[in-house]
N, CA, C and O atoms as CSV, one atom per row, in Angstrom:
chain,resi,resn,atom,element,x,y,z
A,1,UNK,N,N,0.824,-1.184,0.000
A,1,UNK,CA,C,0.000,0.000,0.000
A,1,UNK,C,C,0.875,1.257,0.000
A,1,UNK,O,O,0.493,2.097,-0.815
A,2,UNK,N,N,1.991,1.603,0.738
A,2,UNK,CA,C,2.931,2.444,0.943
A,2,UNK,C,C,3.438,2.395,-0.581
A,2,UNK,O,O,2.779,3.238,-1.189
A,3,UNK,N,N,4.162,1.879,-1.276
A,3,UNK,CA,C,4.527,2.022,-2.639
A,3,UNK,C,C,3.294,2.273,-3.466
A,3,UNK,O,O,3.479,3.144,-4.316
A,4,UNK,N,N,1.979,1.702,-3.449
A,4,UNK,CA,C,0.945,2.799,-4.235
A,4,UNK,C,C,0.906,3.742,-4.023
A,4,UNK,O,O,0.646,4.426,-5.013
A,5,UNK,N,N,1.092,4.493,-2.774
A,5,UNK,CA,C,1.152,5.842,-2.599
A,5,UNK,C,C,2.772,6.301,-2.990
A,5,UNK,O,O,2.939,7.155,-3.861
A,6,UNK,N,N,3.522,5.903,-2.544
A,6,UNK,CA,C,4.672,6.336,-2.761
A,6,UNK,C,C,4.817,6.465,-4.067
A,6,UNK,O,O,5.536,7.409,-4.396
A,7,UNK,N,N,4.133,5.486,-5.379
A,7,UNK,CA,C,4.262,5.967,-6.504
A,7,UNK,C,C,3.635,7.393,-7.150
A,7,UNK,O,O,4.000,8.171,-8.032
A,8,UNK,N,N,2.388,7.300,-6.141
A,8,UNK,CA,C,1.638,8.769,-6.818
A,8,UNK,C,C,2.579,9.573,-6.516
A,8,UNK,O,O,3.086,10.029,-7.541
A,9,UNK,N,N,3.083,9.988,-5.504
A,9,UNK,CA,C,4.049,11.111,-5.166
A,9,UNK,C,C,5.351,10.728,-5.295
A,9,UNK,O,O,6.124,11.110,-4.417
A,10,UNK,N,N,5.842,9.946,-6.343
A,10,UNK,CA,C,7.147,9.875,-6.514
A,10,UNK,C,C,7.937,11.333,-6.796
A,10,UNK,O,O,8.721,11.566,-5.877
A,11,UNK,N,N,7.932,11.967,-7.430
A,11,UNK,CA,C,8.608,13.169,-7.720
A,11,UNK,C,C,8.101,14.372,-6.705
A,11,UNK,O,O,9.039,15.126,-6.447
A,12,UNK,N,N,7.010,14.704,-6.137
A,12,UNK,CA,C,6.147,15.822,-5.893
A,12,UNK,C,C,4.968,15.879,-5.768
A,12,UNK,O,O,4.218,15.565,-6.693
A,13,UNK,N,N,4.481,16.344,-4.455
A,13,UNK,CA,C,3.623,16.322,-4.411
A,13,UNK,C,C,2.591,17.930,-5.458
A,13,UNK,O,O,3.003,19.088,-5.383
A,14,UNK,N,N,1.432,17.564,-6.220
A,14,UNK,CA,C,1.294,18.425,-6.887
A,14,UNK,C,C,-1.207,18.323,-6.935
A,14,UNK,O,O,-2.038,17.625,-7.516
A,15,UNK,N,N,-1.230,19.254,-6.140
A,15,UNK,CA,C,-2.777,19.353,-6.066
A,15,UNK,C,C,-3.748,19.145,-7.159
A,15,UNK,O,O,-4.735,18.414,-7.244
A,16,UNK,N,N,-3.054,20.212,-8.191
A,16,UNK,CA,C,-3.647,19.647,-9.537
A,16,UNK,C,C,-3.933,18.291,-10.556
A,16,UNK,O,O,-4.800,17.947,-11.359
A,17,UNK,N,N,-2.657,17.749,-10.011
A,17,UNK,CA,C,-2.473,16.525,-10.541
A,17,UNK,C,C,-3.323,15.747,-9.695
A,17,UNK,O,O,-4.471,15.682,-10.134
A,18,UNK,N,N,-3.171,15.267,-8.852
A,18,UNK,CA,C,-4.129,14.788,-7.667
A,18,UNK,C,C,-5.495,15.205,-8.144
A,18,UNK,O,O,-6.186,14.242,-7.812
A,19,UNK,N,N,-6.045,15.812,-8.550
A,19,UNK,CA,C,-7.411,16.403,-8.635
A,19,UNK,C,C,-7.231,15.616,-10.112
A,19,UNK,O,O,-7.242,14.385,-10.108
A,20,UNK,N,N,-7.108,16.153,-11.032
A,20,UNK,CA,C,-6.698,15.002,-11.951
A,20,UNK,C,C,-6.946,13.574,-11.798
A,20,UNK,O,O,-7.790,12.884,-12.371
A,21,UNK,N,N,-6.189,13.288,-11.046
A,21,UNK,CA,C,-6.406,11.640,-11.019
A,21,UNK,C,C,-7.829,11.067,-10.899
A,21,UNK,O,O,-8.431,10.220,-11.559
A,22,UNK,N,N,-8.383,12.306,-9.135
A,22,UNK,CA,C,-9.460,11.711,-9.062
A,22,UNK,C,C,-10.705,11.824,-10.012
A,22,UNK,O,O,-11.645,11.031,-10.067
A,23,UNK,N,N,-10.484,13.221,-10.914
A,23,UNK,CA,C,-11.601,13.063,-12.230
A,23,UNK,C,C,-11.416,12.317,-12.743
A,23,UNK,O,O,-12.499,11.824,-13.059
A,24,UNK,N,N,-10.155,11.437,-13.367
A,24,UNK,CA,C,-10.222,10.676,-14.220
A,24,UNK,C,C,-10.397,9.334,-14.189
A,24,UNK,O,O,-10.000,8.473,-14.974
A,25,UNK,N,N,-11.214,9.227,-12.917
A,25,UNK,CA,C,-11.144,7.513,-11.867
A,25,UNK,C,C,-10.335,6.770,-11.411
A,25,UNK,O,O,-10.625,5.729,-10.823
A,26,UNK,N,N,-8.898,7.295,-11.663
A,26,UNK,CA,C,-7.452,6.375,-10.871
A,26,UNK,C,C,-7.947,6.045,-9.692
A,26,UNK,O,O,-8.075,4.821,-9.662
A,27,UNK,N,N,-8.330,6.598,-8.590
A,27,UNK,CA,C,-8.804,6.030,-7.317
A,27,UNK,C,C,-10.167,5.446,-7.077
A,27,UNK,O,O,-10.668,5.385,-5.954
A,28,UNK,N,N,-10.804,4.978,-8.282
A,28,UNK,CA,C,-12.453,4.604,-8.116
A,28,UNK,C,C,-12.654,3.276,-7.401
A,28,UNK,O,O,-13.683,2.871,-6.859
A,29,UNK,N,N,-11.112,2.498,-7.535
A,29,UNK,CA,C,-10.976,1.404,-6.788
A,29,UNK,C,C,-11.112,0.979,-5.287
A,29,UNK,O,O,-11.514,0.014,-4.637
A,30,UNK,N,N,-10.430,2.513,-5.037
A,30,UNK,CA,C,-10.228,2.100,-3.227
A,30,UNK,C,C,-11.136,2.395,-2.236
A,30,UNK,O,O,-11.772,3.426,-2.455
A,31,UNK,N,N,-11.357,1.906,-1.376
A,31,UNK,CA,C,-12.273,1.791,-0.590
A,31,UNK,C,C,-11.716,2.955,0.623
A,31,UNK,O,O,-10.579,3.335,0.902
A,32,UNK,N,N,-13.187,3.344,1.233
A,32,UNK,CA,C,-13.313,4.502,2.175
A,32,UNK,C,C,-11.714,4.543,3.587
A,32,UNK,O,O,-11.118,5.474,4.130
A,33,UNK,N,N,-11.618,3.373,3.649
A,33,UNK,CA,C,-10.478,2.387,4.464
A,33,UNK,C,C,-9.207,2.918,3.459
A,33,UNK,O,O,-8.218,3.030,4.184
A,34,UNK,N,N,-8.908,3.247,2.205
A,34,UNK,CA,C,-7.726,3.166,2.213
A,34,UNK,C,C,-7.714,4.161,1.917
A,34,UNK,O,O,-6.680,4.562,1.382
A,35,UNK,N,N,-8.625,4.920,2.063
A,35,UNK,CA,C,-8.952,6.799,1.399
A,35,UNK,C,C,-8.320,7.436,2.778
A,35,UNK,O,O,-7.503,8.355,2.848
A,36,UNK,N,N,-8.856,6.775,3.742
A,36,UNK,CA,C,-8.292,7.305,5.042
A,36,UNK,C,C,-6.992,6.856,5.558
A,36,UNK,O,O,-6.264,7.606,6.209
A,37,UNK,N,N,-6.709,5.705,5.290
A,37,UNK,CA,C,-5.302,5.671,5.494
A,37,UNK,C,C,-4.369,6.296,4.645
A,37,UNK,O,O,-3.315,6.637,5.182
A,38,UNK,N,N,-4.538,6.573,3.202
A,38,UNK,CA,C,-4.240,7.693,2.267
A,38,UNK,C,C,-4.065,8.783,3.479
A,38,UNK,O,O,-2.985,8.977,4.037
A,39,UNK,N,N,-5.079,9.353,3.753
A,39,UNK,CA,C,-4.992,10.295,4.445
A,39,UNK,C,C,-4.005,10.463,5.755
A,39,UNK,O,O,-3.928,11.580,6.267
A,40,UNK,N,N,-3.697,10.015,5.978
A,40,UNK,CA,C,-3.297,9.231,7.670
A,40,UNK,C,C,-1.821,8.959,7.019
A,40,UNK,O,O,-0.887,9.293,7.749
A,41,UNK,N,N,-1.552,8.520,6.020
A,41,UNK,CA,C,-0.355,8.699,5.500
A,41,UNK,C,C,0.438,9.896,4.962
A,41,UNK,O,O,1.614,10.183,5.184
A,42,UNK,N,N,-0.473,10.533,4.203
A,42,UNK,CA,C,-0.033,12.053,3.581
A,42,UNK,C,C,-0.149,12.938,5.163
A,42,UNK,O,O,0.777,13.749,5.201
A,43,UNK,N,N,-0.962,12.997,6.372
A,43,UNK,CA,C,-0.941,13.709,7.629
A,43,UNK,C,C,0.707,12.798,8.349
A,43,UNK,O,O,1.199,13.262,9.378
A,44,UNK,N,N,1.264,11.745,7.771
A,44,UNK,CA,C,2.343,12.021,8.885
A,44,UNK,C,C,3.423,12.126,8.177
A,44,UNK,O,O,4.511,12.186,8.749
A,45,UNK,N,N,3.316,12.171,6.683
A,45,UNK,CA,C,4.686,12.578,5.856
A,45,UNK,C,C,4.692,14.307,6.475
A,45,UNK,O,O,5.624,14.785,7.122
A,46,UNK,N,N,3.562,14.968,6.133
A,46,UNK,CA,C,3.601,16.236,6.428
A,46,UNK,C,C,3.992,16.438,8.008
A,46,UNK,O,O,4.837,17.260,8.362
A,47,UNK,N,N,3.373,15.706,8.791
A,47,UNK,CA,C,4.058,16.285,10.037
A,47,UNK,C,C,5.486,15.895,9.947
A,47,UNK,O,O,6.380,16.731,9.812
A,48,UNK,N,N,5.676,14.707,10.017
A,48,UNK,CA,C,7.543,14.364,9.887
A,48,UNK,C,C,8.122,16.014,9.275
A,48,UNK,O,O,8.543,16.947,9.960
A,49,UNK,N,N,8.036,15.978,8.495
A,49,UNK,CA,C,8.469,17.247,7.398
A,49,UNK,C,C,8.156,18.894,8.432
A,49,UNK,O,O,8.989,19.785,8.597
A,50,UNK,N,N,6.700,18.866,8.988
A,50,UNK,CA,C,6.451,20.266,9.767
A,50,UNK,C,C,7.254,19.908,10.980
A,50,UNK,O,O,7.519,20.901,11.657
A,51,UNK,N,N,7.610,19.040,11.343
A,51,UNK,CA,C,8.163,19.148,12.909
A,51,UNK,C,C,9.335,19.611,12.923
A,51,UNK,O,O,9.871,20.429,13.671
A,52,UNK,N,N,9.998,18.580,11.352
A,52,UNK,CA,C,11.471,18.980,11.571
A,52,UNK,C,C,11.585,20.646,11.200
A,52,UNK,O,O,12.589,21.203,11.645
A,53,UNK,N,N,10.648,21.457,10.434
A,53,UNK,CA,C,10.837,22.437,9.784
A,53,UNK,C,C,10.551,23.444,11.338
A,53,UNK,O,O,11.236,24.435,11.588
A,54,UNK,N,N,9.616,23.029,12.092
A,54,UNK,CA,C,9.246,23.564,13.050
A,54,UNK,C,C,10.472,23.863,14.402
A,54,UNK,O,O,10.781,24.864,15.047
A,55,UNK,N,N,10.840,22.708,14.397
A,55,UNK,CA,C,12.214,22.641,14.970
A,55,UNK,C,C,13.400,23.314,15.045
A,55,UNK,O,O,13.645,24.228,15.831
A,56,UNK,N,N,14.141,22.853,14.214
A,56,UNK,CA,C,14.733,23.314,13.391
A,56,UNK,C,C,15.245,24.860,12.452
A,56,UNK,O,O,16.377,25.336,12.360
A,57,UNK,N,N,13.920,25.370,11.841
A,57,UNK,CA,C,14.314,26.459,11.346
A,57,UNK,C,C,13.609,27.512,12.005
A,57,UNK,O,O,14.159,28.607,12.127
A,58,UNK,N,N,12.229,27.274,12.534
A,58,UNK,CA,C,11.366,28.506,13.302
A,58,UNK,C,C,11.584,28.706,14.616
A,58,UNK,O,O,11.531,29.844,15.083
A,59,UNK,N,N,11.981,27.123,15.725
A,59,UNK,CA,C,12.370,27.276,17.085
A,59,UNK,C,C,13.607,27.442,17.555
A,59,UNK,O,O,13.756,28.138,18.560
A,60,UNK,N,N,14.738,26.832,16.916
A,60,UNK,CA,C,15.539,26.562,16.945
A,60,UNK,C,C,16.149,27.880,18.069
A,60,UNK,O,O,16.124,28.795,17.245
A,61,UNK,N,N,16.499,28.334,18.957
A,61,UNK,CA,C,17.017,29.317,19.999
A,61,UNK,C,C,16.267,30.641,19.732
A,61,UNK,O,O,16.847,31.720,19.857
A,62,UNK,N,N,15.028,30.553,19.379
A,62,UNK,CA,C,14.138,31.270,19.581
A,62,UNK,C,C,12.879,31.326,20.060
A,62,UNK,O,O,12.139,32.295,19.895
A,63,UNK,N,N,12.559,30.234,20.708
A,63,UNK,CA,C,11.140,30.388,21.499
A,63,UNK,C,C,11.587,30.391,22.775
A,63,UNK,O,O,12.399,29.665,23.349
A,64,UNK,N,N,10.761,31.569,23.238
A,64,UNK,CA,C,10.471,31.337,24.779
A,64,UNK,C,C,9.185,30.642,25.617
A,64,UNK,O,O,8.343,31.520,25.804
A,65,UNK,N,N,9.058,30.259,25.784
A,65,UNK,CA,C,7.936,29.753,26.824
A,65,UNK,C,C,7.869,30.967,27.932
A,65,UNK,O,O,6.850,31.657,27.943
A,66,UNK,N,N,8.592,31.157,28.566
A,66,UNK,CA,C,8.034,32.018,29.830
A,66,UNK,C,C,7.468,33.246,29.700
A,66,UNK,O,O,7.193,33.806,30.761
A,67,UNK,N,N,7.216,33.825,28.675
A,67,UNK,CA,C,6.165,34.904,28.348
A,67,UNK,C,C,4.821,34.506,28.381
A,67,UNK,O,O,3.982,35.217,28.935
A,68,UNK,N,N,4.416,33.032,27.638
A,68,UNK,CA,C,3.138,32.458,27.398
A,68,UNK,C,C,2.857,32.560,29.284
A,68,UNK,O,O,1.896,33.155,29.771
A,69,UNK,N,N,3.714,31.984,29.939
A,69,UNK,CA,C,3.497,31.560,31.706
A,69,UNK,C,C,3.190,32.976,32.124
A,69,UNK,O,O,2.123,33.235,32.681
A,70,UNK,N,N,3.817,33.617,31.948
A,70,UNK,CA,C,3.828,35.087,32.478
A,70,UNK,C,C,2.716,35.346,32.203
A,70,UNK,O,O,2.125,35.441,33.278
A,71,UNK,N,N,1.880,35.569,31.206
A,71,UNK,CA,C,0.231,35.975,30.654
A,71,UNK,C,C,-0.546,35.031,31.838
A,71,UNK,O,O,-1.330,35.592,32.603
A,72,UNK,N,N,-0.295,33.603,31.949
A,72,UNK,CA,C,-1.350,32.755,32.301
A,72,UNK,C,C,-1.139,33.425,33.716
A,72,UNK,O,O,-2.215,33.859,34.128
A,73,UNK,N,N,-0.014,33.663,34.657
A,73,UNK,CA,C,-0.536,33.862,35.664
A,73,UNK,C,C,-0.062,35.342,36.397
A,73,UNK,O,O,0.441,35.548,37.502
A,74,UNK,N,N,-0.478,36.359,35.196
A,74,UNK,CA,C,-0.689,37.564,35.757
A,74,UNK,C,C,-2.341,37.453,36.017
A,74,UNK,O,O,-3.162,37.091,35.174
A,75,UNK,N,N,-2.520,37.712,36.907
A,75,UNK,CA,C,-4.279,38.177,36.903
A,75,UNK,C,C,-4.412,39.299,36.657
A,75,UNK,O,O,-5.600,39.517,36.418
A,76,UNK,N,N,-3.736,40.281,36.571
A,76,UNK,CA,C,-4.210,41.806,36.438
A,76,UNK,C,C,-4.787,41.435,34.428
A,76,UNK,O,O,-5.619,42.117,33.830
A,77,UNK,N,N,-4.191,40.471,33.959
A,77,UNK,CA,C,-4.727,40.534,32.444
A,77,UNK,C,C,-5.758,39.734,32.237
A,77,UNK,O,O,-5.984,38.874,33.088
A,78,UNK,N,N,-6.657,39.841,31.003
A,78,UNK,CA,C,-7.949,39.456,31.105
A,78,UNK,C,C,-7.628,38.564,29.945
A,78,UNK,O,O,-7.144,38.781,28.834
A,79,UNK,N,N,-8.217,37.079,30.798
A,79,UNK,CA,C,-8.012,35.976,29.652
A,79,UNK,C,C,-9.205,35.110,30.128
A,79,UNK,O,O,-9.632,34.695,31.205
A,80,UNK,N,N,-9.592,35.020,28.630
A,80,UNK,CA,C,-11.072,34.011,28.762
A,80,UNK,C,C,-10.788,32.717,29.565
A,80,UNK,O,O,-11.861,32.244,29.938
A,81,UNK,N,N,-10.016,32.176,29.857
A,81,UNK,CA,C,-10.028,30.688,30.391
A,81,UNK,C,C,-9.779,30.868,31.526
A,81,UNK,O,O,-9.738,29.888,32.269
A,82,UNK,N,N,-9.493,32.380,32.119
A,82,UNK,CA,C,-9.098,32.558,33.460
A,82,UNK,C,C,-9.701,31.673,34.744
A,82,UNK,O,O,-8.957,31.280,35.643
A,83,UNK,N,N,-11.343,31.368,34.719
A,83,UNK,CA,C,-11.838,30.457,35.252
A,83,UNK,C,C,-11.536,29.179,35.179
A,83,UNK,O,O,-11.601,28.549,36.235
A,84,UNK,N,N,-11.287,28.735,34.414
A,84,UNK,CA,C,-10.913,27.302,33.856
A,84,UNK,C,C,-9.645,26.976,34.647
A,84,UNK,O,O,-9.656,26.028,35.433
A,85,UNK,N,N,-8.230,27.948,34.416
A,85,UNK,CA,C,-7.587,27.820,35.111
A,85,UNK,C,C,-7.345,27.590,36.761
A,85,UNK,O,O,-6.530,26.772,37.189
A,86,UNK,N,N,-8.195,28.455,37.632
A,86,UNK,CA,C,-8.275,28.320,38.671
A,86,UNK,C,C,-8.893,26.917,38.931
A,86,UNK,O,O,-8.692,26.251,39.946
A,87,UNK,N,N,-9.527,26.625,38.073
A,87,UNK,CA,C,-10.527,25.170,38.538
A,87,UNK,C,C,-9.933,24.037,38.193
A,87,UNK,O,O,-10.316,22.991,38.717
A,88,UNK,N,N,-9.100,24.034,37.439
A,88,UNK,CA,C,-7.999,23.354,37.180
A,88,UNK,C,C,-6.665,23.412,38.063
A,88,UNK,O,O,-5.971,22.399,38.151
A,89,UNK,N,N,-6.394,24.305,38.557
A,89,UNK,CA,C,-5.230,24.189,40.130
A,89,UNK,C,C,-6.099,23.855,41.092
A,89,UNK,O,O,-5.468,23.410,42.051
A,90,UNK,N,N,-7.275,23.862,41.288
A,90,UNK,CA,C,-8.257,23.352,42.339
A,90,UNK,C,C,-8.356,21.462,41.931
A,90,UNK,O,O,-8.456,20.677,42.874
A,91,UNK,N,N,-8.322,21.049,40.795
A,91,UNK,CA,C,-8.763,19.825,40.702
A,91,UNK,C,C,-7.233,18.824,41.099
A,91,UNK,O,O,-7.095,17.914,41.916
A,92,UNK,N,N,-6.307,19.406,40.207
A,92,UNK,CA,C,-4.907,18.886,40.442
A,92,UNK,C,C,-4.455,18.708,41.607
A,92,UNK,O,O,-3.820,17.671,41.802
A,93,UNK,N,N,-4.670,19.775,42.851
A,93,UNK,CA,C,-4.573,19.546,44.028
A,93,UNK,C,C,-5.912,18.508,45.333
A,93,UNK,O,O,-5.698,17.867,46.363
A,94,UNK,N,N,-6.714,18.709,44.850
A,94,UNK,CA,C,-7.845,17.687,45.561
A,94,UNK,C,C,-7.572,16.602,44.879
A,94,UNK,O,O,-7.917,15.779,45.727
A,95,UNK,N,N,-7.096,15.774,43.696
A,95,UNK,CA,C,-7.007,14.758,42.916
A,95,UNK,C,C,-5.721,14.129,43.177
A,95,UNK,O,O,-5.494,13.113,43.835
A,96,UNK,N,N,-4.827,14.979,42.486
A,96,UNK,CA,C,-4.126,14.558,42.801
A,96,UNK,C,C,-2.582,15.262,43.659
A,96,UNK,O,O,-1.363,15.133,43.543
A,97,UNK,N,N,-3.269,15.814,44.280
A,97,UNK,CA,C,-2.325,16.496,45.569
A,97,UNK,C,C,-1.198,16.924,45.023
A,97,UNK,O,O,-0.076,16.531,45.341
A,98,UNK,N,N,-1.581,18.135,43.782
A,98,UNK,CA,C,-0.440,18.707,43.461
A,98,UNK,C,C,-0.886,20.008,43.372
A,98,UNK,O,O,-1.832,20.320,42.650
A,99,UNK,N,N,-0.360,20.681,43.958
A,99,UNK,CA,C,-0.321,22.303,44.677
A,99,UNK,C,C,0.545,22.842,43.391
A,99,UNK,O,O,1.563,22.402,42.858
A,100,UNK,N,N,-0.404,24.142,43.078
A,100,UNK,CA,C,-0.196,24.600,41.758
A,100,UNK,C,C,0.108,26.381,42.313
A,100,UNK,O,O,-0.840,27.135,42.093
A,101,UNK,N,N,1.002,26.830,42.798
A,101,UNK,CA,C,0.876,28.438,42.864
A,101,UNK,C,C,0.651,29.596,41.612
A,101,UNK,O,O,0.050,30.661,41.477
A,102,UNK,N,N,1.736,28.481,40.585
A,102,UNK,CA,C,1.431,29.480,39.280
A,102,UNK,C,C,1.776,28.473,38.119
A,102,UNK,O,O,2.384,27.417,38.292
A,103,UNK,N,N,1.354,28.895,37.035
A,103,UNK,CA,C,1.677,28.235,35.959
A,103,UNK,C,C,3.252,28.195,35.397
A,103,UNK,O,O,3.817,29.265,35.170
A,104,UNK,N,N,3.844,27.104,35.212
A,104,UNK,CA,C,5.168,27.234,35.137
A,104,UNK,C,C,5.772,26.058,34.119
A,104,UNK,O,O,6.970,25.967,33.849
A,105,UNK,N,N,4.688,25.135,33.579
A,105,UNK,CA,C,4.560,24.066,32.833
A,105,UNK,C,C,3.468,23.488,32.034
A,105,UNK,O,O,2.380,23.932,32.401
A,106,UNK,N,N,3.396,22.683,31.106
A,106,UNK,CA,C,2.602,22.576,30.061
A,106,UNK,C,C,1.683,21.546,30.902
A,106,UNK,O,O,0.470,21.745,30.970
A,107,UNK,N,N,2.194,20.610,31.444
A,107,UNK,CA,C,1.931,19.785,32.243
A,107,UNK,C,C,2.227,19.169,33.637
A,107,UNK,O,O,3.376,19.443,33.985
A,108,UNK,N,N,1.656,18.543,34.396
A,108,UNK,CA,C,2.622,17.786,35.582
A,108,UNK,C,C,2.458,16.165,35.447
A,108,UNK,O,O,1.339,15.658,35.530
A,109,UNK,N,N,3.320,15.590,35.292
A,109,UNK,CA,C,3.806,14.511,35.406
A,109,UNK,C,C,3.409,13.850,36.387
A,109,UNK,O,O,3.859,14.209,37.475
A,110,UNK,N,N,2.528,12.774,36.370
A,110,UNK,CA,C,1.700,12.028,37.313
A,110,UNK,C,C,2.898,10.882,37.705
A,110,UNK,O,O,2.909,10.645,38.913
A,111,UNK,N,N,3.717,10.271,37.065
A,111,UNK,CA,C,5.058,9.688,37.299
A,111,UNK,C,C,5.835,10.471,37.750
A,111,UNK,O,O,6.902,9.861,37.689
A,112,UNK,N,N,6.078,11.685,38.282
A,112,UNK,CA,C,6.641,12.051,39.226
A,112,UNK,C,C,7.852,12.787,38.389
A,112,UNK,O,O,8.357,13.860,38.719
A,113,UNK,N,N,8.178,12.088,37.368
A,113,UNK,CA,C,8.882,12.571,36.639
A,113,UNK,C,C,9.291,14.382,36.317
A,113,UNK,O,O,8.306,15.121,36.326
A,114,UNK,N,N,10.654,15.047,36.052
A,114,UNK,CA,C,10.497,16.164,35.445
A,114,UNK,C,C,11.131,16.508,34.894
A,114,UNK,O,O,12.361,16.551,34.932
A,115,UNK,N,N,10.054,17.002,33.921
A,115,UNK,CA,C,10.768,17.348,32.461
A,115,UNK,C,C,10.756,18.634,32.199
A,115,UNK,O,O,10.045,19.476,32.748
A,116,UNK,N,N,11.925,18.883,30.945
A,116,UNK,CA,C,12.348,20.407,30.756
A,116,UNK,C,C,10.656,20.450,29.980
A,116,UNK,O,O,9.995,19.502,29.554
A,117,UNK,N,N,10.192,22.494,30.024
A,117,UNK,CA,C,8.955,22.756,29.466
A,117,UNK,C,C,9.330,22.427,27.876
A,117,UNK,O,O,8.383,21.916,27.279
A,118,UNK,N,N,10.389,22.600,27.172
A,118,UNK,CA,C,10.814,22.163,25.984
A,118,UNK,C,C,9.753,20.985,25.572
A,118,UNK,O,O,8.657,20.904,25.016
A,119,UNK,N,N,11.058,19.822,26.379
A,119,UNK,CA,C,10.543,18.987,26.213
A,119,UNK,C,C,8.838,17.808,26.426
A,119,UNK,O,O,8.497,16.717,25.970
A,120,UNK,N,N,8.088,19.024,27.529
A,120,UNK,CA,C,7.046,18.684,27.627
A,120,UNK,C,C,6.091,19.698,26.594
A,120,UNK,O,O,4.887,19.473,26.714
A,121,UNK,N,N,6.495,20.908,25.479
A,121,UNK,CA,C,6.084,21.150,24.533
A,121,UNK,C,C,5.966,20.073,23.298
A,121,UNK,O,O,5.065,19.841,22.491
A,122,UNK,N,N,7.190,19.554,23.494
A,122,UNK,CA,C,7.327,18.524,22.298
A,122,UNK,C,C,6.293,16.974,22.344
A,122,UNK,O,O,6.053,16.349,21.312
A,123,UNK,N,N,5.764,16.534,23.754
A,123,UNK,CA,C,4.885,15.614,23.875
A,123,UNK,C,C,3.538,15.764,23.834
A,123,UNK,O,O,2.661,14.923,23.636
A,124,UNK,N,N,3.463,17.081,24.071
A,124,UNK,CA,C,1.919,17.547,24.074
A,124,UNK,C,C,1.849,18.006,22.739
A,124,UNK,O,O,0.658,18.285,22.599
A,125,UNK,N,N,2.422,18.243,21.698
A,125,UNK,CA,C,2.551,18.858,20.274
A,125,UNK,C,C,2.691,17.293,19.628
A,125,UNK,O,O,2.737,17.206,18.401
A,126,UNK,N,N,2.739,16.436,20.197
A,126,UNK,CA,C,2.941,14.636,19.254
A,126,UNK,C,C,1.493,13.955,19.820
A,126,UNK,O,O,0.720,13.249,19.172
A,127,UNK,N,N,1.375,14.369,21.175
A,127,UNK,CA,C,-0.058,13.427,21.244
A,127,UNK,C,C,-1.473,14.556,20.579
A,127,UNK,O,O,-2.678,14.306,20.524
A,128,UNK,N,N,-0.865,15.564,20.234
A,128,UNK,CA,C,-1.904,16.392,19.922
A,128,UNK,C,C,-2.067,15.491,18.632
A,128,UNK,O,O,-3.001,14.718,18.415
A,129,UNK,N,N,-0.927,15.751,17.780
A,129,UNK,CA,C,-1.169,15.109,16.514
A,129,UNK,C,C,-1.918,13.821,16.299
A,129,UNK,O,O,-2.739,13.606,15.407
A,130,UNK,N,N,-1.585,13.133,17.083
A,130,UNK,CA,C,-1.989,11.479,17.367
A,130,UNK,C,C,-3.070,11.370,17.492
A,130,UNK,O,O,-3.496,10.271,17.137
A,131,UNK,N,N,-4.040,12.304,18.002
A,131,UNK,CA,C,-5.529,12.149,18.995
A,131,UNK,C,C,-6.352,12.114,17.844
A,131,UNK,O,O,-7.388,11.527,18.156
A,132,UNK,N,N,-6.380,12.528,16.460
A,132,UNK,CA,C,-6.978,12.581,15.250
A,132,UNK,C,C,-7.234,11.388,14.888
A,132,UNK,O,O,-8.279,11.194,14.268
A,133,UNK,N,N,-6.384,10.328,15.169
A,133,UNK,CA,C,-5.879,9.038,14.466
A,133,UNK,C,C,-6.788,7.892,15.540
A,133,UNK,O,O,-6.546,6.690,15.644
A,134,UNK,N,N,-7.525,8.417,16.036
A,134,UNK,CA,C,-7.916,6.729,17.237
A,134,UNK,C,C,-8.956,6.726,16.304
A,134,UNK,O,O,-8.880,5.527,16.034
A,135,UNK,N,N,-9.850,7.124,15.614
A,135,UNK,CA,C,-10.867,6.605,15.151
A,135,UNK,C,C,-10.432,5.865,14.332
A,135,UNK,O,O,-11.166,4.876,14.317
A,136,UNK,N,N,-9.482,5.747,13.477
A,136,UNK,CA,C,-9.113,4.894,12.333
A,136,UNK,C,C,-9.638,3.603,12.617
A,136,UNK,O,O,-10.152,3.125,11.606
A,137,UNK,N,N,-9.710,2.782,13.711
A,137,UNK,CA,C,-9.676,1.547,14.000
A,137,UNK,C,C,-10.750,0.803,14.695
A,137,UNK,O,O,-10.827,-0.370,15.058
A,138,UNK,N,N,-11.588,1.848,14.782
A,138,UNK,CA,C,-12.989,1.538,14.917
A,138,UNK,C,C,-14.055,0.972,14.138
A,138,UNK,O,O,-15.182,0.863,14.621
C-alpha cells in the first residue's frame, strides 16, 4: 500500500495533478479504508516534514515559553479561560495532591517525573497530533 502511494508522489507532491487523477477515476478502486489511510499517511509525511521544519528552522534558539506563563498567571490581564484555570489548580490539588501556585509548565507529570517545558512542549505537540488518528480503527 505504501509504494501505491509512494508511486503517486514519486517526484512531488502536486494538487492539480491529484485532482486530476481523481476526475479521471485512478482512485475509483479504493475503498473509504484506504482513502483514510491515504490520508493518515499524507498527515504524517507532512508532520515528519512540519516538525522537523518547526524545529529546526522557526524554534531553533528562539522560542520562549516564559512569556506564554507570564500571561497565564498575571491576573491583572484578562483571559477568557481565566476560570478554567483556577478550577484546574483546584482539581490537580484535591485529585491529585499537586499544589499549583502558578503556571510554570505545560503539564505535571503524574510519574513524578520532570521534564524540561521544551521537552514537555514537544509531547503535548505529538499526542496532539496522534488524537486525530484513534478513530481509524474503529
Amino acid at each position: 500500500m505504501i509504494d501505491y502511494y509512494q508511486d503517486i508522489y514519486h517526484d512531488e507532491i502536486v494538487i492539480d495533478e491529484l485532482i486530476n487523477k481523481l476526475k479521471q477515476g485512478q482512485f475509483d478502486n479504493l475503498s473509504i479504508i484506504d482513502l483514510n489511510r491515504f490520508r493518515i499517511f499524507l498527515d504524517a509525511v507532512l508532520l515528519t516534514f512540519n516538525n522537523e521544519k518547526v524545529y529546526n528552522a522557526y524554534l531553533k534558539d528562539k522560542f520562549a515559553f516564559q512569556p506564554f506563563f507570564d500571561r497565564l498567571n498575571d491576573s491583572k490581564l484578562f483571559i477568557r479561560e481565566r476560570p478554567f484555570l483556577e478550577n484546574h489548580k483546584k482539581y490537580l490539588n484535591n485529585l491529585f495532591k499537586i499544589r499549583i501556585n502558578k503556571f510554570d509548565s505545560f503539564f505535571y507529570s503524574l510519574d513524578g517525573e520532570d521534564r524540561r517545558v521544551w521537552d514537555q512542549f514537544k509531547i503535548v505537540r505529538n499526542a496532539y497530533s496522534h488524537m486525530k488518528y484513534c478513530d481509524v480503527y474503529i
